[in-house]
C-alpha positions in Angstrom: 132.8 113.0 109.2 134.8 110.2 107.2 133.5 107.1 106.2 135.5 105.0 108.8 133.6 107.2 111.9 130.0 106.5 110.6 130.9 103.2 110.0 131.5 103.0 113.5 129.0 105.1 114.9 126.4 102.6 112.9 128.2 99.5 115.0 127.5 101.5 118.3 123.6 102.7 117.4 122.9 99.4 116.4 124.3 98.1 120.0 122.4 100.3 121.5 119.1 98.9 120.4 119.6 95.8 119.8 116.3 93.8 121.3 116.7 90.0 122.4 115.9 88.8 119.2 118.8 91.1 117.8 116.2 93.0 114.9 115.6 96.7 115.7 113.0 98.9 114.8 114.8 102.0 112.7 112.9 104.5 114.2 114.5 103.6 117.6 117.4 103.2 115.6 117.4 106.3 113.8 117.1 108.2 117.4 120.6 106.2 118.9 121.9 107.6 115.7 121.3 111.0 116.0 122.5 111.7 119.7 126.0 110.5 118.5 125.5 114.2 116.0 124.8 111.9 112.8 122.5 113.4 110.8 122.3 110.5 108.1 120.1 113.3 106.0 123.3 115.1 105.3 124.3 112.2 103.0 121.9 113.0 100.6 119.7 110.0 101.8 115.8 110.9 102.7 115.0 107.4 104.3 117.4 105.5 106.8 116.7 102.6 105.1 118.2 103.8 101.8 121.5 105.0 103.8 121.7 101.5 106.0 121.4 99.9 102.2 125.3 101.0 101.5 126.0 99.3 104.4 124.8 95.9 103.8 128.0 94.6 105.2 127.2 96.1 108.5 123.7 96.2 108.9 121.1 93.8 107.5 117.4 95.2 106.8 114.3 93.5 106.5 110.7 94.7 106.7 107.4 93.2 108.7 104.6 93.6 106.2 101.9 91.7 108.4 99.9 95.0 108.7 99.2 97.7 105.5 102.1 99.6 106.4 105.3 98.1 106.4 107.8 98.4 109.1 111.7 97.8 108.5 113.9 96.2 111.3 117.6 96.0 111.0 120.0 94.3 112.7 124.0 94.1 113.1 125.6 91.4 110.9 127.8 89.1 113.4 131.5 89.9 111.5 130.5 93.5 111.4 130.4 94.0 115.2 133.9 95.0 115.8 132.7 98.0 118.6 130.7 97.2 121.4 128.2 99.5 123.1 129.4 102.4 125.4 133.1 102.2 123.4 134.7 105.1 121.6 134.6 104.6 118.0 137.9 102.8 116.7 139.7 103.3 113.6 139.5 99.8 112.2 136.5 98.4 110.5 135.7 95.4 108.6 136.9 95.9 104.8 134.3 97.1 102.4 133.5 94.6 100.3 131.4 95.5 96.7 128.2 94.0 97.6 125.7 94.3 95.1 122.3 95.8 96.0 119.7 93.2 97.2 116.4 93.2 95.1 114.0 93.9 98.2 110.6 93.8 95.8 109.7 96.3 98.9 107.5 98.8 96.7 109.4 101.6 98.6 112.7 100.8 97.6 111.9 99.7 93.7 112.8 103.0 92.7 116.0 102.9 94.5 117.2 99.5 93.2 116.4 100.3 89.4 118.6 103.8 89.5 120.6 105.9 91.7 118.9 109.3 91.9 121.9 111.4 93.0 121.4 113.8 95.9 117.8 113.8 96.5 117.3 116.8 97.9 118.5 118.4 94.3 116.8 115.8 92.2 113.4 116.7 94.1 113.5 120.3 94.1 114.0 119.9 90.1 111.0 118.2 90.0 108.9 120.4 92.4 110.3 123.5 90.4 109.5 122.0 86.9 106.0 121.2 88.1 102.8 122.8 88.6 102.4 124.1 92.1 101.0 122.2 94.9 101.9 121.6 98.6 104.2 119.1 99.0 104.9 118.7 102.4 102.4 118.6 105.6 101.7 121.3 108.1 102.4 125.2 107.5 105.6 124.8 106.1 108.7 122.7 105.0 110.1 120.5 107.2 114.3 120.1 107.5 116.5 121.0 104.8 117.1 117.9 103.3 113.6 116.3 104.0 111.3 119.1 102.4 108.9 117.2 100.3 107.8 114.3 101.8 104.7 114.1 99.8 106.2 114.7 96.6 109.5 112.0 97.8 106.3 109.3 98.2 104.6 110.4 95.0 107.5 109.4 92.7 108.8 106.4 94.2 105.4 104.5 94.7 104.3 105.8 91.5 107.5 104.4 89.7 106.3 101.0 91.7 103.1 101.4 90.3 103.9 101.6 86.5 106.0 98.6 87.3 103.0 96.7 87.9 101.5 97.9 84.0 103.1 96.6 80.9 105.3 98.9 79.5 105.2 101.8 81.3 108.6 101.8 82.0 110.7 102.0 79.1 114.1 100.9 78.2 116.8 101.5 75.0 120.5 100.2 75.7 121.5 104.0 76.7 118.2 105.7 78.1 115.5 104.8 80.2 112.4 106.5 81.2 109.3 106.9 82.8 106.0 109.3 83.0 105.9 110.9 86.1 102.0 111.7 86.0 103.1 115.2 87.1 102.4 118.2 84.4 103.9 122.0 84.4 102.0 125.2 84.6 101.1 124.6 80.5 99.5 120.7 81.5 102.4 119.5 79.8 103.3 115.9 80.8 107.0 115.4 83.0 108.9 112.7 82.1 112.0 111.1 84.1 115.0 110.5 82.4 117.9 108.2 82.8 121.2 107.1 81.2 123.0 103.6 81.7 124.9 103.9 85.1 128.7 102.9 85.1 129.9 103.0 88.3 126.7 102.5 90.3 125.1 99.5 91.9 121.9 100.2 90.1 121.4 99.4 86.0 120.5 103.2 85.6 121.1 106.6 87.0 119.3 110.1 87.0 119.4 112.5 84.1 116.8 114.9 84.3 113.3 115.8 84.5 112.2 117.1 80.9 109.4 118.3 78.7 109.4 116.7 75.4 111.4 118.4 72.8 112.3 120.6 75.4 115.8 121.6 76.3 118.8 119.0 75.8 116.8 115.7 77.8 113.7 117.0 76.1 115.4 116.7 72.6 117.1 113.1 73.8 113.7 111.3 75.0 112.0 112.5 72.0 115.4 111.0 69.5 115.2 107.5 72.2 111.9 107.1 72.2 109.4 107.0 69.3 106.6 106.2 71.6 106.5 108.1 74.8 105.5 106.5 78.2 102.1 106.7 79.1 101.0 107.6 83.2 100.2 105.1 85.5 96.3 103.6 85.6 94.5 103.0 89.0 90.8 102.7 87.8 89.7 100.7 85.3 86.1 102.0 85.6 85.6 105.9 86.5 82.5 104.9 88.7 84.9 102.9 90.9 86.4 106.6 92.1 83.0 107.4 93.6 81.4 106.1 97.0 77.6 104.3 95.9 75.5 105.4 98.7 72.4 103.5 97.7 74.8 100.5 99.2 74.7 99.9 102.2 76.8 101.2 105.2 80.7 99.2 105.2 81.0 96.6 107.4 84.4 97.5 109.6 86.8 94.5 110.5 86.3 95.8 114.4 89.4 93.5 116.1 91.7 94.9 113.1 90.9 98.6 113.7 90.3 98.3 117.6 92.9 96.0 118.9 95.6 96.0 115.9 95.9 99.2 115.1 95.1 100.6 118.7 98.2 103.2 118.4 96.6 104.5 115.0 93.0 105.8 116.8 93.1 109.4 118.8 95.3 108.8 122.0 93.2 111.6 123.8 90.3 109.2 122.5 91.8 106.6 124.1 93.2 108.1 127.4 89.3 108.7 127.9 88.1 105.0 127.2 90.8 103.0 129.7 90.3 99.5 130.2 89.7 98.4 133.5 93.1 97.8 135.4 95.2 98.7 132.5 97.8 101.7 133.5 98.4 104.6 131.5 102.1 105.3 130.2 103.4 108.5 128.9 103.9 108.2 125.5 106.1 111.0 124.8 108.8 109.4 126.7 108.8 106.2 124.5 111.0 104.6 122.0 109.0 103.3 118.7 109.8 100.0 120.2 108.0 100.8 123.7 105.3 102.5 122.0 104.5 99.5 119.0 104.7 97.1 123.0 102.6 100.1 124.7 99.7 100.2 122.4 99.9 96.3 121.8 98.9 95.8 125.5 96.4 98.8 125.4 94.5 96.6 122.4 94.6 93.9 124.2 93.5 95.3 127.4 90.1 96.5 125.1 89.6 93.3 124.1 89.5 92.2 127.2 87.3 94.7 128.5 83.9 94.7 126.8 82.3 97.6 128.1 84.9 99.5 126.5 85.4 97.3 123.6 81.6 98.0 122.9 82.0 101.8 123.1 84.8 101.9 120.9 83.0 100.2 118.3 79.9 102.4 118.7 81.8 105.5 118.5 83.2 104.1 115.3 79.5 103.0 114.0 78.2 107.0 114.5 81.5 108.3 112.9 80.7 105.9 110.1 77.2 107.1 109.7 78.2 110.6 110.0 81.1 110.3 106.9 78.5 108.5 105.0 76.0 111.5 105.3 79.1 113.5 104.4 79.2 111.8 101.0 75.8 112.0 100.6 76.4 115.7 100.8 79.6 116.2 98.5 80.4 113.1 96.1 83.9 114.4 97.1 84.0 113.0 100.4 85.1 110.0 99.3 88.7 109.8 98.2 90.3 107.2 96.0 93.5 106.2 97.3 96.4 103.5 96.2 97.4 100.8 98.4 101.1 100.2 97.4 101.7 97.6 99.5 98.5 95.5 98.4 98.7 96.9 94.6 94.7 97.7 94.8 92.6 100.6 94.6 90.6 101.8 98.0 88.0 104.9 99.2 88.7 107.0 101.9 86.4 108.5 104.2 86.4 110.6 107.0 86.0 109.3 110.7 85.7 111.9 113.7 86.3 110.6 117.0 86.5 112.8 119.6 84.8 116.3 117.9 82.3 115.6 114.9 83.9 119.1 113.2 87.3 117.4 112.8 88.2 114.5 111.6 91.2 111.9 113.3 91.6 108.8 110.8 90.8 107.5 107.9 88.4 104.4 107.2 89.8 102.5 104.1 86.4 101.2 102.0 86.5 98.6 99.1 83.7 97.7 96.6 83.5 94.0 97.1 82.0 92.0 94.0 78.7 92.0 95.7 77.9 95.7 95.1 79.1 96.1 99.4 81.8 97.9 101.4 84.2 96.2 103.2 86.0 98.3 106.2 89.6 96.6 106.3 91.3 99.3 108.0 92.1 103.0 109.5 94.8 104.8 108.2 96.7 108.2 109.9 96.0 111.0 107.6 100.0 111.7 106.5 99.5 107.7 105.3 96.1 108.6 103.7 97.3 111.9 101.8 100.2 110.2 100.7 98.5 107.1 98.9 95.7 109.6 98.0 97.9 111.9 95.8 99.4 108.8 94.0 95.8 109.3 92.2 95.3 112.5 91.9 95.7 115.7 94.0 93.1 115.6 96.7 90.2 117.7 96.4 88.8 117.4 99.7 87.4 119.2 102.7 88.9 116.9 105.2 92.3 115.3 103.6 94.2 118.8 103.9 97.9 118.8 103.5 98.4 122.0 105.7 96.4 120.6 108.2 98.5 117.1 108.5 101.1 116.7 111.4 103.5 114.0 110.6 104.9 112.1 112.4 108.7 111.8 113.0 109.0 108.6 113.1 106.9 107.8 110.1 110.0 108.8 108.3 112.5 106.1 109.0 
């Protein structure tokens, strides 16, 4: 497919979804664009977002960051809409126009705006090849071709953001850049990223390779650029932080945030046995993202509304609660440390079980105030908790299981 038909199949998916307010949500957007056959994938490109971003003149992004995770809308820009919904793609389209690469300060897409990675799906399987062996991608095995290793794709871009938030960790010379990936191969020995001064790319720098030190041809160049070599990223400045006190006293959960905000992150078979009274249940599987996000909006406010329910959620949440906390009381393990990229602070995971006390549904994200307490802020699925958890360190739980995780699809638009 040339460049002038996915121009204009991007004009047509974007007409398709367009709400009143003209922003789309890219999961519903991502969906329009692959019944036209587009699999944006095949560009190279494992997030919509970082496919749309060569389109700026046709299709402008922005994200909603009011809750922990971020999500991106898009919307057509007025001079790109040449085709109108329901048309067959035409031949002519708006000029391309060099537009340089906005600086989002999104910590998903820093990566992306400081160097072009070439095709990911080769740049990742270097890494995952030169690196000791772990599971990198949820469930019993590998997802599509392109999109493989979506742990290990999160790993590297929010923990690039990360050592941008440490004093140089990120180093530069006027050829070569690098960075320390925090990964290690099957001797312990650190992996650096390396990169040379892009030409002909938007970004400042561009891939080379993933190296050892002193170690084949980018090995022997980072060790000649660099007389000091890049240090990994931090997360705790005290080691005590990484562990769950349980002479404090149980966290106390922000209920309306967990309950009625985040009402589409708690079990939905949870939920289709607590119904508020006179609220009608939807079949979900049918949905967009869009009616879904409206969907579970109403169903939290519908809770609120209805305190008898309200009240049981809450309780149920209270005896999961007690029940993790025992957990940790068990196995100091429990408790996971976890990264908030989004917020740039450092968090505990624990365990919450909903429906069946033997397995767990959510996450509860914990933080030590300055009192010595535990502040529940929110409740994380756990492909979102694994993810920030291996940005630490590789989880060694009982609960937080990477073959055990079912993503879902539209978590990666």
């Amino acid at each position: 497919m040339d460049q002038l038909e996915i121009r204009n199949i991007i004009i047509q998916s974007a007409g398709k979804c367009v709400t009143k307010d003209n922003w789309f949500y890219l999961a519903d957007f991502g969906s329009v664009l692959r019944s036209f056959g587009f699999d944006f994938k095949s560009t190279g490109n494992l997030k919509l977002s970082h496919f749309l971003s060569e389109y700026a003149d046709l299709i402008e992004l922005k994200q909603d960051e009011s809750s922990e995770i971020p999500v991106t809308l898009g919307r057509l820009v007025a001079e790109g809409s040449q085709v109108k919904p329901n048309e067959t793609p035409v031949r002519s389209v708006p000029a391309i126009k060099p537009i340089p690469r906005r600086i989002s300060g999104s910590p998903k897409n820093a990566l992306f705006e400081w160097a072009w990675l070439g095709d990911l799906k080769t740049t990742l399987n270097r890494l995952r090849e030169l690196a000791l062996y772990e599971q990198w991608f949820y469930g019993k095995k590998p997802g599509n071709e392109i999109n493989q290793y979506p742990i290990l794709f999160n790993y590297l871009i929010y923990t690039f953001y990360r050592l941008t938030q440490e004093k140089g960790k990120v180093l530069e010379t006027e050829e070569f850049a690098t960075f320390n990936t925090g990964l290690v191969d099957k001797r312990y020995e650190p992996i650096y990223a390396l990169f040379k001064k892009s030409k002909y790319k938007r970004q400042k720098w561009e891939f080379s390779d993933f190296c050892i030190a002193g170690e084949d041809w980018a090995g022997k160049t980072l060790v000649r650029q660099f007389s000091k070599l890049p240090e990994l990223a931090n997360y705790f400045n005290n080691t005590a932080d990484m562990l769950f006190d349980v002479s404090a006293e149980e966290p106390k959960l922000d209920y309306r945030h967990i309950i009625v905000e985040n009402t589409d992150r708690l079990p939905l078979n949870f939920l289709e046995e607590n119904i508020p009274q006179g609220f009608v249940r939807e079949d979900t599987t049918k949905m967009s993202y869009q009616q879904k996000m409206l969907y579970f909006e109403r169903f939290g406010q519908a809770i609120e509304e209805d305190a008898r329910v309200y009240r049981f959620i809450k309780a149920r949440l209270d005896d999961a609660l007690r029940l993790a906390i025992k957990r940790v009381k068990w196995n100091y393990k429990t408790a996971i440390p976890m990264y908030f990229p989004t917020r740039n602070i450092m968090s505990l995971l624990l365990p919450l079980a909903l429906v069946d006390d033997n397995q767990v549904d959510i996450a509860l994200v914990t933080e030590k105030t300055q009192s010595g307490s535990y502040l529940g802020h929110t409740i994380l699925p756990l492909a979102w908790a694994y993810s920030n958890a291996r940005l630490v360190c590789r989880p060694d739980s009982d609960w937080l299981i990477a073959q055990n995780i079912i993503q879902d699809e539209a978590e990666d638009e």
